[in-house]
PAZA-648711 format. One line per 5 residues: number of its first residue (from 1); their letters; for each residue x, y, z of C-alpha. Coordinates in steps of 0.25 Angstrom, whole numbers, always signed. Layout:
NUM> A> X/Y/Z ~ ...
This chain:
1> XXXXX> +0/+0/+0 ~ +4/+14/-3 ~ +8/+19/+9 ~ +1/+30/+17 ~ +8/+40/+26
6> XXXXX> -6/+47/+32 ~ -10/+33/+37 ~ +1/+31/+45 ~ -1/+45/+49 ~ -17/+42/+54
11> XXXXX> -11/+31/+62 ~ -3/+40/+69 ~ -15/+48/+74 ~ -23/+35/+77 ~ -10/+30/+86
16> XXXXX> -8/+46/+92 ~ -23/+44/+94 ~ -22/+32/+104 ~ -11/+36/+112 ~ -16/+49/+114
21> XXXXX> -29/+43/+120 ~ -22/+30/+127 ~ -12/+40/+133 ~ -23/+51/+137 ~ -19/+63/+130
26> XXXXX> -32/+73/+130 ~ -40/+76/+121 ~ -38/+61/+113 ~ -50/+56/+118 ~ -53/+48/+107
31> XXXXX> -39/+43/+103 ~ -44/+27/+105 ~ -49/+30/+91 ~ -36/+30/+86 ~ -36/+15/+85
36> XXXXX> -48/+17/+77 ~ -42/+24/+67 ~ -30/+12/+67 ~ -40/+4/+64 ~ -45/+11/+50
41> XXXXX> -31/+12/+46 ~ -28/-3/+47 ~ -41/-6/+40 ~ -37/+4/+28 ~ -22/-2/+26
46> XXXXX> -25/-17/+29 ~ -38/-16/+17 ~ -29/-7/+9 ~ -18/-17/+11 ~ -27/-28/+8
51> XXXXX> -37/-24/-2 ~ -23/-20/-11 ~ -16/-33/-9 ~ -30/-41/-14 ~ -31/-31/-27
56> XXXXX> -16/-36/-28 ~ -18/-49/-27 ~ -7/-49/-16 ~ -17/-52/-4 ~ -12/-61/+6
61> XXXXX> -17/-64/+20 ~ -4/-68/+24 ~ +4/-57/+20 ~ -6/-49/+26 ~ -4/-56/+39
66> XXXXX> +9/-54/+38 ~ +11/-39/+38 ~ +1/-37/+48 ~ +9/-46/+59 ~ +22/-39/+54
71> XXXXX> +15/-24/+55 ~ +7/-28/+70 ~ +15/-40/+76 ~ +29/-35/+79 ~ +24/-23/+86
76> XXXXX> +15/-28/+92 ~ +21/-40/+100 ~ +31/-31/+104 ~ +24/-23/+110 ~ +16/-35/+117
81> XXXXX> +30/-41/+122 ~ +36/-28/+127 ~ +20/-25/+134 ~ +22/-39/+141 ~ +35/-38/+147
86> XXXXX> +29/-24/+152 ~ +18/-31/+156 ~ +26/-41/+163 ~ +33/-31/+172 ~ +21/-21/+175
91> XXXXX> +8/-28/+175 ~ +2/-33/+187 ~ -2/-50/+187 ~ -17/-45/+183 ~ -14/-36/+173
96> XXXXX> -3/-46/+166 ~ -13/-54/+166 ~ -22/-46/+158 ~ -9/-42/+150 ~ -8/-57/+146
101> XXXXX> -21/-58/+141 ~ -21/-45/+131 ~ -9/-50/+128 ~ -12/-63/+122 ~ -24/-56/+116
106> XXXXX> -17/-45/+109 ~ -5/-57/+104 ~ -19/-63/+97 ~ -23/-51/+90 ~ -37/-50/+101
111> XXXXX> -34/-40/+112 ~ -47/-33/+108 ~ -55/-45/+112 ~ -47/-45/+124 ~ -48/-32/+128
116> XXXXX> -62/-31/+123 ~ -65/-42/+136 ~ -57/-35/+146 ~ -55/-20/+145 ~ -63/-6/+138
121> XXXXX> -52/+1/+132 ~ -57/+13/+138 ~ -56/+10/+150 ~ -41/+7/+148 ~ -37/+15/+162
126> XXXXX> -42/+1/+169 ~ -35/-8/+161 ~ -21/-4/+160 ~ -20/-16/+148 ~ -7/-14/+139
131> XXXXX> -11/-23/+127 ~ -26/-15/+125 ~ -22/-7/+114 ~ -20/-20/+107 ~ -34/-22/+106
136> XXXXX> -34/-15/+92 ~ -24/-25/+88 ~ -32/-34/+91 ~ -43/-27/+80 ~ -34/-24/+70
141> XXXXX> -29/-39/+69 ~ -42/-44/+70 ~ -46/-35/+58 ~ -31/-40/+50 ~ -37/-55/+51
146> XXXXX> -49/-53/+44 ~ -52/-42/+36 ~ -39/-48/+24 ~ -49/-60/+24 ~ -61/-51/+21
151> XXXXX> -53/-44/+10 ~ -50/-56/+5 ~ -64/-60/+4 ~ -70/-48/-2 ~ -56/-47/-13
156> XXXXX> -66/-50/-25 ~ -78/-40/-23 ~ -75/-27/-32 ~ -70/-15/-21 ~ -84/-8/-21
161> XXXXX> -89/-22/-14 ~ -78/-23/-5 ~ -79/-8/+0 ~ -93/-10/+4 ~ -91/-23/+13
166> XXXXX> -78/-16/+19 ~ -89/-5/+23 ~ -100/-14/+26 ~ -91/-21/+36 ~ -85/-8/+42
171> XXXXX> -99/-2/+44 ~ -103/-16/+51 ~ -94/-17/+61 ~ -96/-1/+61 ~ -110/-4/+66
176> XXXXX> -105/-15/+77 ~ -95/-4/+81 ~ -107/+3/+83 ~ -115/-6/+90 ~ -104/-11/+98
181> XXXXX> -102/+2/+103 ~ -113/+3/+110 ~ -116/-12/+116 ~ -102/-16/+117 ~ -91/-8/+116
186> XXXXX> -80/-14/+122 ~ -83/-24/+109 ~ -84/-13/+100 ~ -70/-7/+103 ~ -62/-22/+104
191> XXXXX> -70/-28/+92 ~ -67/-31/+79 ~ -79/-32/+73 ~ -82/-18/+79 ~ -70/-11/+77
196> XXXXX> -68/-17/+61 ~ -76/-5/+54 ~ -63/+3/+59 ~ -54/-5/+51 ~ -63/-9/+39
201> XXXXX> -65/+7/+39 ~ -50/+7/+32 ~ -54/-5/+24 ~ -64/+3/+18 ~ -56/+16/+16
206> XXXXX> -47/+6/+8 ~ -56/+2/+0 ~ -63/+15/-2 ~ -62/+24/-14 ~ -51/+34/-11
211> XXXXX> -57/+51/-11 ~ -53/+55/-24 ~ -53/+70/-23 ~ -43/+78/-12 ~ -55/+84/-7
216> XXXXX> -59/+72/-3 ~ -46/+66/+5 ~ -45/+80/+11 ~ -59/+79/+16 ~ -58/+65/+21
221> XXXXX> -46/+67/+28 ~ -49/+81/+36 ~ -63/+74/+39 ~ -53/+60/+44 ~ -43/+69/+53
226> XXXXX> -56/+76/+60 ~ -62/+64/+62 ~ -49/+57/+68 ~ -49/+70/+77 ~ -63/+69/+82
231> XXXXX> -61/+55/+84 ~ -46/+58/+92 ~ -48/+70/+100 ~ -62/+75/+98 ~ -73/+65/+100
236> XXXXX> -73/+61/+116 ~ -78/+45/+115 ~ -82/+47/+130 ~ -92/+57/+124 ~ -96/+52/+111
241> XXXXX> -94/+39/+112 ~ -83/+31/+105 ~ -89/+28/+91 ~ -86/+43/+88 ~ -71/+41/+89
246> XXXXX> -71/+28/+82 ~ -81/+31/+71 ~ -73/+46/+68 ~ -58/+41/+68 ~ -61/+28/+59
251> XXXXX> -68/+37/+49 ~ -58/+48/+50 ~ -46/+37/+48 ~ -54/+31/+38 ~ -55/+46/+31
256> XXXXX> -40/+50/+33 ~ -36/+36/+24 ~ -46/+40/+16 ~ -40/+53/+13 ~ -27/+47/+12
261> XXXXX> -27/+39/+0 ~ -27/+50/-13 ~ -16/+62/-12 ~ -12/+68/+1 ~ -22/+78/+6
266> XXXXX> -19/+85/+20 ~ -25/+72/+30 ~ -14/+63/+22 ~ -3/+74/+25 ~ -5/+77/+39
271> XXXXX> -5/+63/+42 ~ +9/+59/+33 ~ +15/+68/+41 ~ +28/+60/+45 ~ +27/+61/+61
276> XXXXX> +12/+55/+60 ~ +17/+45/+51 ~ +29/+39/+59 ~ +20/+40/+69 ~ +10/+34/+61
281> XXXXX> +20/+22/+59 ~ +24/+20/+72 ~ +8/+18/+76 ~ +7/+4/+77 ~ +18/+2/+87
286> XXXXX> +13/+17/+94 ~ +1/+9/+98 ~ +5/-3/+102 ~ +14/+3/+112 ~ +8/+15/+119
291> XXXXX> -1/+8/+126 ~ +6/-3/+134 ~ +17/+9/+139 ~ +4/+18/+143 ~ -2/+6/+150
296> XXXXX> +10/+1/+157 ~ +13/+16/+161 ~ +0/+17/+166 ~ +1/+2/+173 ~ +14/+6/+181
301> XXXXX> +10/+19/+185 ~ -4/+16/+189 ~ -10/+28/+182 ~ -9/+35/+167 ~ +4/+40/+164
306> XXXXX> +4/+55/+165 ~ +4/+63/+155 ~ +21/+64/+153 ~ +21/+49/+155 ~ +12/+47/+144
311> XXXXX> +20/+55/+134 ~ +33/+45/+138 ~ +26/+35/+136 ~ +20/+41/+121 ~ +34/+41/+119
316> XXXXX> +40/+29/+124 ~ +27/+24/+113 ~ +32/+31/+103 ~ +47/+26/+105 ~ +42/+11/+106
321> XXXXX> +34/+12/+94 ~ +44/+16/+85 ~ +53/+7/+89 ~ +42/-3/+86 ~ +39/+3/+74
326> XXXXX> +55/+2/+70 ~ +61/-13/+76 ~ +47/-19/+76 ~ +35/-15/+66 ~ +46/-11/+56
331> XXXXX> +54/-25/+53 ~ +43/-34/+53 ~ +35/-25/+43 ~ +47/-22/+33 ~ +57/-32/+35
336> XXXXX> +48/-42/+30 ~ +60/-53/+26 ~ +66/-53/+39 ~ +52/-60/+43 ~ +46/-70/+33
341> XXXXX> +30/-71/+32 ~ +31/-85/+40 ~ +38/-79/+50 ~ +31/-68/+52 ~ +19/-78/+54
346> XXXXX> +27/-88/+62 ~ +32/-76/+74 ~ +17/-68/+73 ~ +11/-82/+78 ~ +22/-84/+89
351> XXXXX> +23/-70/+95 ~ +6/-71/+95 ~ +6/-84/+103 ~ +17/-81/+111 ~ +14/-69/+116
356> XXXXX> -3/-74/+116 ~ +5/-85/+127 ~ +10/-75/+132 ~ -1/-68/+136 ~ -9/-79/+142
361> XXXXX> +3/-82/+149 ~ +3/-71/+156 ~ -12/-70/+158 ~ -12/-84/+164 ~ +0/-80/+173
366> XXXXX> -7/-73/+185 ~ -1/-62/+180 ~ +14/-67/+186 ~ +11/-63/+199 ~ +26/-69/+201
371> XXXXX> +33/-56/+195 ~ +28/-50/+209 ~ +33/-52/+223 ~ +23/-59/+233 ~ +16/-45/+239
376> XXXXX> +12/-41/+224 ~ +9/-56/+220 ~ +0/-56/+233 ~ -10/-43/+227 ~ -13/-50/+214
381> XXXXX> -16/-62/+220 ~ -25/-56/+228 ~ -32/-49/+216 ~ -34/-63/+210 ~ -42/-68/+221
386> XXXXX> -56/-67/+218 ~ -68/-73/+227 ~ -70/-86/+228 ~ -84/-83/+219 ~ -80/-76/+209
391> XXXXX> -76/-85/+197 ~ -88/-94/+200 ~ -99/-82/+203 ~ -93/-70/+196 ~ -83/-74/+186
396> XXXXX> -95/-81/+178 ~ -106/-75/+183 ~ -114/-71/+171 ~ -114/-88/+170 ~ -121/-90/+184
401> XXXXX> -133/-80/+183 ~ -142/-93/+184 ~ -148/-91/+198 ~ -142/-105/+203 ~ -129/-101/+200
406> XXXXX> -128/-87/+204 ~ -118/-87/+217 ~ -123/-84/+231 ~ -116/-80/+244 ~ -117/-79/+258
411> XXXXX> -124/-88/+267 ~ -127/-100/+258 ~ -140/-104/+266 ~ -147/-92/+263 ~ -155/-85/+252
416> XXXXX> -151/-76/+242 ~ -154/-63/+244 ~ -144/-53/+238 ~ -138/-51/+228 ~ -126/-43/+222
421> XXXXX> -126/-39/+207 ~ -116/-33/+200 ~ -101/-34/+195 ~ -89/-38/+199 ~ -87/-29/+209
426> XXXXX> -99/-35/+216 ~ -95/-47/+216 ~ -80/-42/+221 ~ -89/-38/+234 ~ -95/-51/+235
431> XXXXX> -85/-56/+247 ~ -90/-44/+257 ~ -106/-46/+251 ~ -103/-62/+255 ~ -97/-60/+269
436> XXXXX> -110/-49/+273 ~ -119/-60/+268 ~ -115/-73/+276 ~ -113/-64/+287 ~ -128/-62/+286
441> XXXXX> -134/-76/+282 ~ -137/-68/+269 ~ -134/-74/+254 ~ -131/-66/+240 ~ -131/-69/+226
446> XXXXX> -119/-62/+216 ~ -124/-58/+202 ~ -112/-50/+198 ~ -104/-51/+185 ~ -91/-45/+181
451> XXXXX> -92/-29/+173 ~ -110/-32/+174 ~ -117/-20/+181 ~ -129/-25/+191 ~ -138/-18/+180
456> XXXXX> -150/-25/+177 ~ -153/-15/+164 ~ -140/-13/+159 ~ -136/-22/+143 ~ -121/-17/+144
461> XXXXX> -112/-16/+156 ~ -98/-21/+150 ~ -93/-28/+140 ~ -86/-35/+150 ~ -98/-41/+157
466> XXXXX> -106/-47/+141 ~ -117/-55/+152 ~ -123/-44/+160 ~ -134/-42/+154 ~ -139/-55/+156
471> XXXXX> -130/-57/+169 ~ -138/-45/+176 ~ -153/-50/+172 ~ -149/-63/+178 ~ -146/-57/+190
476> XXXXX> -158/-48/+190 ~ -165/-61/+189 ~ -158/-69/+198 ~ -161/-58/+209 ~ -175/-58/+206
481> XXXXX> -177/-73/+205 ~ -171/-76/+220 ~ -179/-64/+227 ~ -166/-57/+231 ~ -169/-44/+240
486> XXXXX> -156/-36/+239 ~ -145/-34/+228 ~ -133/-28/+227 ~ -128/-23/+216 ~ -112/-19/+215
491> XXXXX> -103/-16/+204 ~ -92/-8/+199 ~ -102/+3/+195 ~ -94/+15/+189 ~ -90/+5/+179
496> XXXXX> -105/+4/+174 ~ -107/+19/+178 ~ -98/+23/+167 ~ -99/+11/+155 ~ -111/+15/+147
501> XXXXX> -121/+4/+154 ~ -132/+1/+142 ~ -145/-3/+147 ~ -159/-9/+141 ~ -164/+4/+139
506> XXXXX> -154/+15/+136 ~ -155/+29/+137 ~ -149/+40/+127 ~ -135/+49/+132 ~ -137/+44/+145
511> XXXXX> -122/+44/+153 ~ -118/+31/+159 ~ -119/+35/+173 ~ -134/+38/+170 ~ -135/+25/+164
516> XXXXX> -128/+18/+177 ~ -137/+25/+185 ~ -149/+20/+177 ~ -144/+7/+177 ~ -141/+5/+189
521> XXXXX> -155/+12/+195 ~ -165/+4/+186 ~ -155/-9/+191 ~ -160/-6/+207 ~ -172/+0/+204
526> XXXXX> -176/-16/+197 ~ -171/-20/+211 ~ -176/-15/+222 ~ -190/-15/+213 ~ -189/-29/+217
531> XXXXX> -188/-26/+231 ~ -173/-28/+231 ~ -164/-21/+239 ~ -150/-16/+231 ~ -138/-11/+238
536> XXXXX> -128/-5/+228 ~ -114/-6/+230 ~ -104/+4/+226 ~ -91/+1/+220 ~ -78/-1/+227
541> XXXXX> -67/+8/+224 ~ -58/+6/+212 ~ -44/+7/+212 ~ -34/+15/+202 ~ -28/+1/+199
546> XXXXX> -28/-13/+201 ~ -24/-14/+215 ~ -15/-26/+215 ~ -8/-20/+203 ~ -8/-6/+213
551> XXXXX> -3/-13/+223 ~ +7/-21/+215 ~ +11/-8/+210 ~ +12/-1/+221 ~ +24/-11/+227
556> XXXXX> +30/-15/+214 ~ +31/+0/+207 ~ +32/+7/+221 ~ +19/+14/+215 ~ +7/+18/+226
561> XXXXX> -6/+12/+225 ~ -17/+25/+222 ~ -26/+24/+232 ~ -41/+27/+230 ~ -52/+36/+241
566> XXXXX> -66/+35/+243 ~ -67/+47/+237 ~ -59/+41/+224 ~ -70/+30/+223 ~ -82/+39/+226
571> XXXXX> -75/+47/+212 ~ -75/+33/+205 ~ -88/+29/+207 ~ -94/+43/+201 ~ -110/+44/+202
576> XXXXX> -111/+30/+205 ~ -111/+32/+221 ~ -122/+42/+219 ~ -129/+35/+210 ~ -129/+23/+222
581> XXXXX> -133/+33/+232 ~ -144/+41/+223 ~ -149/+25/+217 ~ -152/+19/+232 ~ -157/+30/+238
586> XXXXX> -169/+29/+225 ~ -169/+15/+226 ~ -168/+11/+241 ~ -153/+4/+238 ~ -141/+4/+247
591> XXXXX> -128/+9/+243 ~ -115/-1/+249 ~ -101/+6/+245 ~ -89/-3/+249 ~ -81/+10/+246
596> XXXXX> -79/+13/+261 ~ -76/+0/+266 ~ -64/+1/+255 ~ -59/+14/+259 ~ -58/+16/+273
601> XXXXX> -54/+31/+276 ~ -56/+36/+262 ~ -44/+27/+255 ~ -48/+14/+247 ~ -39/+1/+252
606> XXXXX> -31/-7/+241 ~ -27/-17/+251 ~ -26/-21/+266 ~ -19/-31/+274 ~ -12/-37/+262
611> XXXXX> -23/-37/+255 ~ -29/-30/+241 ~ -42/-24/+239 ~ -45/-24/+226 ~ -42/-37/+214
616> XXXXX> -40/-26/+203 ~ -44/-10/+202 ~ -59/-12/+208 ~ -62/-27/+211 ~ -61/-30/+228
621> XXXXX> -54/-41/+234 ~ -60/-53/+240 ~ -54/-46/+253 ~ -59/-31/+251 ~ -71/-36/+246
626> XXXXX> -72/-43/+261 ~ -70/-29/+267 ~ -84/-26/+263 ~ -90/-35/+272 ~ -102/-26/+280
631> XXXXX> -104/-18/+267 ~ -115/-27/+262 ~ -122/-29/+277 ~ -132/-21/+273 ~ -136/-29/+260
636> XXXXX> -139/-41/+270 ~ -144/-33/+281 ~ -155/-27/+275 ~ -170/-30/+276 ~ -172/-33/+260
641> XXXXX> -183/-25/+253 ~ -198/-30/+254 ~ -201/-37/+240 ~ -210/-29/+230 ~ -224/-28/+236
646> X> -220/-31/+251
C-alpha cells in the first residue's frame, strides 16, 4: 500500500488522546475514545490491505498472519515479560493472582472477555490492574481472525455489493452498540460484536469512492478534526452519555482517512507533520506501556501519582516506547529473513502457551505468599478465610433460591422468622447477625447474592451479578411463602446509588440517586404492606485500599496506612444516610449503622490484637464482622408487626 503520512499522524492523536485521560490531565474527558478511533484506522489499513492483495490475486491467510504476529507479537510480549517480573516484585498475593489470570488471557488474545467479568473500565481507581489496557488487544485480534475469512467470502461479488454488506454489517453491530449500551454496557464496551462497526467503519471507508473534488477532502477533513475535538475535549461522557464520544471520534476518523486519499488538503498536512508522525510510529508500543508504569506507580505509592510524577513517568513511556519501537517492533517487521515464516509461526505458539502457563501458574500460586516474611504472610491468609458458609450458601446462591435449599442460621430447632437480603456485604455480616440469634432462640434465612441489590423492581444491577433478576423475585417469594415477619436488607448501597439502576417501569432524566431512592422505597413499602417489619442496614466504611495490601505496604515500603474518620465514611455514603433516615421514618423501618462499632472515638480500625478487619477494601472479616455482635439485638427483640388486618 501507498504509504500515508497523516495516518500515522491520527494515531498520534488517538494515543496522546489515551494517555492524556489515563493520566488525568484536564480537560481530556473524553480521551478513552482514542481507542475508538485505533480502531477505525485498523479496519481502513487491514480492508485496504486486504481488498488490494485479492484484486492481485496475491491473497494469503498466512501471510496475513504473519505480519500481524510480526507487527503486535514482539512488542507486546515484551512488554507482558518486563510487567510480570514488575509484578513479581510489587504485587501483593491477591493482586498476583488477578495478574496471573489477565495474563493468560491477554497471551490468548481474550482480556476483553476477562476483563469484561471482572472490572468496569471506569472505575479503573478500584482495580489497579496492569494488563487492562489489553482489552483492546483483545478486540482488535478477534476482528484479525475473521474478517480476512469474510473477505474472502464476499472476493467474487462486484465492489458495489461488497460495499453494501460491509455497511449492513457495521450498522448492525452499530444497533447492538446501541442496545447494549443501555442493557449492558459492561458488554458493550468489551465485545466484539458491539465494538465491530468501529472497525468495519475503515473497512467501508476502504472500499468507498474516494471525494473527487478539493472542496470536498477539505470539507471532510475540517468537519473529521471538529468531530475528533468534540469527542476528546468537548463532550463530557458523564454528562452525555458515552455514545457521543464514540459515535463523534469514529465518524471524524472515518472523515480524516477519507480526506486523505486525493491530493493533500490542509487535515493531510497538519497531520504529516513529522513530530505527529514519529509519534505517530511510536503508538503501538506508547500504548502498551503507559499503563503498567501508571499502574504500578500508583500500586506502590497507594495514590495517583502527582502531577510532576506523572509527567516522568509520560517520559520514561515515551523512552520505552522508542526503544521498542527501535530493537523490537523494527527487526521483526523488516528483517524478514532473519525470521522465516515457519518460525515465526513455531515462536508465536510458544511464547503464547508459555506465557498463558505462566499466568495460570501464578493465578494457582496463592499469589506466592513465600516471597513474604511470616507477619505479611499472616495478613493474606487472613484475607483468605471466609465463613465457614460461604461457598455452599453464597458463592452459588443464585442456585439454591429453591426454598429447601436456602440456608438457615441460629438455633436450628426454631422457626424461621427473619431474613436478611441483600449482597455480599450482607452476607459479610452474617457472623454477628448469627451469634444475636442463637443467643435468643431465634432462627434466620440468608438470601443474599454477590454485586445484587435487595430490590424487588430493579431489571439491572450489575453486569457482575446476570441472575438477579430472577434471584430477588425468589427471594421475595421465599419471604412471603414461609410468613417471615422482619427483614433485613444490607448491601454496599452507594455502589447501586451511583450505577444507573434500571427498573420495570422507567422514568425520563431522572439521576441515579433519584432512582436508588425509588427503588429502594417501592422495595420497603412492598414489605411492610405485608406486615413486615424491615430494618435497613447501612454500609460499613470502605477503605483507600485493600488492607492487607495496606498493611503489607505499610512494613514492607515503610509506607503509613491512610486511615479513614467517621466523618470520611459519612462523606462516602453521600445522600444514602439520609435517604435511610427520611425512608423509616415514612415507612416505620429501623436504621442499624455498624459504622460506630468500627470506629471507636471518631477513627476506623484496620486491625487489633494481630488481627485484620477487612478481606480487601470493604468486605469485613469473620472476626470484625464478630465485633457487631449486640448491633442486631433489636431485629430479634422486637415484637413483629401485626399481619395485615389484625
Amino acid at each position: 500500500m501507498t504509504y500515508r503520512a497523516d495516518i500515522d499522524g491520527l494515531r498520534a492523536v488517538a494515543v496522546f488522546a489515551v494517555v492524556l485521560f489515563h493520566y488525568q490531565v484536564p480537560g481530556f474527558h473524553g480521551g478513552f475514545s482514542g481507542v475508538d478511533v485505533f480502531f477505525v484506522i485498523s479496519g481502513y489499513l487491514i480492508t485496504a490491505l486486504l481488498q488490494r492483495e485479492l484484486d492481485q490475486g496475491r491473497f494469503s491467510l498466512a501471510g496475513f498472519y504473519e505480519r500481524r504476529i510480526r507487527r503486535i507479537f514482539p512488542a507486546l510480549f515484551t512488554m507482558l515479560a518486563a510487567t510480570t517480573l514488575a509484578a513479581l516484585v510489587l504485587l501483593f498475593p491477591p493482586d498476583l493472582i488477578s495478574f496471573g489470570k489477565s495474563l493468560a488471557s491477554a497471551a490468548l488474545s481474550v482480556s476483553n472477555f476477562h476483563f469484561w467479568r471482572v472490572v468496569d473500565y471506569f472505575q479503573i481507581g478500584s482495580g489497579l490492574l496492569p494488563l487492562l489496557h489489553t482489552w483492546s488487544l483483545g478486540v482488535e485480534e478477534q476482528f484479525y481472525l475473521l474478517f480476512p475469512l469474510l473477505l474472502f467470502v464476499l472476493r467474487s461479488l462486484p465492489g458495489r455489493l461488497r460495499l453494501g454488506l460491509l455497511s449492513a454489517g457495521a450498522l448492525l453491530s452499530l444497533a447492538f452498540f446501541l442496545y447494549t449500551t443501555r442493557f449492558h454496557p459492561q458488554a458493550a464496551f468489551y465485545f466484539l460484536g458491539a465494538r465491530g462497526w468501529e472497525l468495519l467503519t475503515g473497512g467501508v471507508v476502504a472500499l468507498a469512492p474516494k471525494p473527487r473534488s478539493a472542496a470536498a477532502r477539505n470539507a471532510a477533513g475540517s468537519v473529521g478534526i471538529l468531530l475528533l475535538g468534540v469527542a476528546i475535549v468537548a463532550a463530557r461522557p458523564e454528562e452525555t452519555g458515552l455514545n457521543i464520544n464514540v459515535l463523534c471520534a469514529c465518524a471524524g476518523a472515518a472523515l480524516v482517512i477519507l480526506a486523505g486519499t486525493g491530493p493533500a488538503n490542509w487535515t493531510s498536512r497538519l497531520l504529516s507533520l513529522k513530530p505527529l508522525v514519529f509519534a505517530g510510529l511510536l503508538s503501538y508500543s506508547i500504548y502498551l506501556w503507559h499503563w503498567p508504569l501508571l499502574i504500578f506507580a500508583q500500586y506502590y505509592l497507594g495514590a495517583m501519582p502527582g502531577p510532576w510524577a506523572r509527567a516522568v513517568l509520560v517520559l520514561l513511556t515515551a523512552l520505552l516506547a522508542w526503544l521498542s519501537w527501535k530493537f523490537i517492533e523494527q527487526p521483526f517487521r523488516a528483517k524478514r529473513r532473519l525470521f522465516s515464516r515457519r518460525k515465526i509461526f513455531a515462536m508465536a505458539c510458544a511464547i503464547v502457551v508459555t506465557t498463558a502457563v505462566c499466568g495460570w501458574a501464578l493465578a494457582a500460586s496463592d499469589g506466592l505468599p513465600q516471597r513474604y516474611f511470616p507477619a505479611v504472610r499472616e495478613l493474606f491468609t487472613q484475607a483468605y478465610v471466609f465463613p465457614d458458609f460461604w461457598d455452599r450458601c453464597f458463592t452459588r446462591a443464585s442456585q439454591r433460591m429453591i426454598p429447601d435449599h436456602v440456608c438457615t442460621f441460629g438455633d436450628g430447632k426454631a422457626p424461621v422468622t427473619v431474613a436478611l437480603w441483600g449482597d455480599s456485604h450482607a452476607a459479610s455480616a452474617l457472623p454477628a447477625l448469627e451469634l444475636d440469634a442463637r443467643k435468643h432462640g431465634k432462627r434466620l434465612a440468608m438470601l443474599a447474592l454477590a454485586a445484587c441489590a435487595p430490590f424487588k423492581d430493579a431489571t439491572r444491577t450489575n453486569a457482575r451479578a446476570p441472575d438477579c433478576v430472577p434471584f430477588n423475585k425468589a427471594a421475595r417469594r421465599y419471604i412471603r411463602s414461609k410468613g417471615i415477619r422482619t427483614v433485613i436488607l444490607a448491601a454496599r448501597w452507594r455502589v447501586y446509588d451511583v450505577a444507573g439502576l434500571v427498573d420495570l417501569t422507567g422514568v425520563r432524566n431522572e439521576t441515579p440517586d433519584a432512582r436508588f431512592q425509588r427503588l429502594l422505597e417501592r422495595t420497603i413499602a412492598d414489605l411492610t404492606r405485608d406486615g413486615i417489619r424491615v430494618y435497613l442496614v447501612a454500609d460499613v466504611p470502605e477503605m483507600s485500599a485493600s488492607v492487607p495490601i495496606l498493611i503489607a505496604r505499610q512494613q514492607i515500603f515503610g509506607r503509613p496506612a491512610a486511615t479513614v474518620t467517621l466523618a470520611d465514611r459519612n462523606r462516602q455514603q453521600g445522600k444514602i444516610l439520609g435517604d435511610f433516615a427520611r425512608l423509616a421514618t415514612r415507612h416505620q423501618a429501623t436504621v442499624l449503622d455498624p459504622a460506630p462499632l468500627l470506629c471507636p472515638r471518631g477513627i476506623c480500625r484496620l486491625f487489633d490484637d494481630n488481627h485484620i478487619f477487612y478481606r480487601d477494601q470493604n468486605h469485613l472479616t469473620v472476626y470484625a464482622a464478630a465485633k457487631l455482635a449486640g448491633l442486631f439485638e433489636p431485629v430479634f427483640t422486637q415484637a413483629p408487626r401485626q399481619p395485615p388486618g389484625n
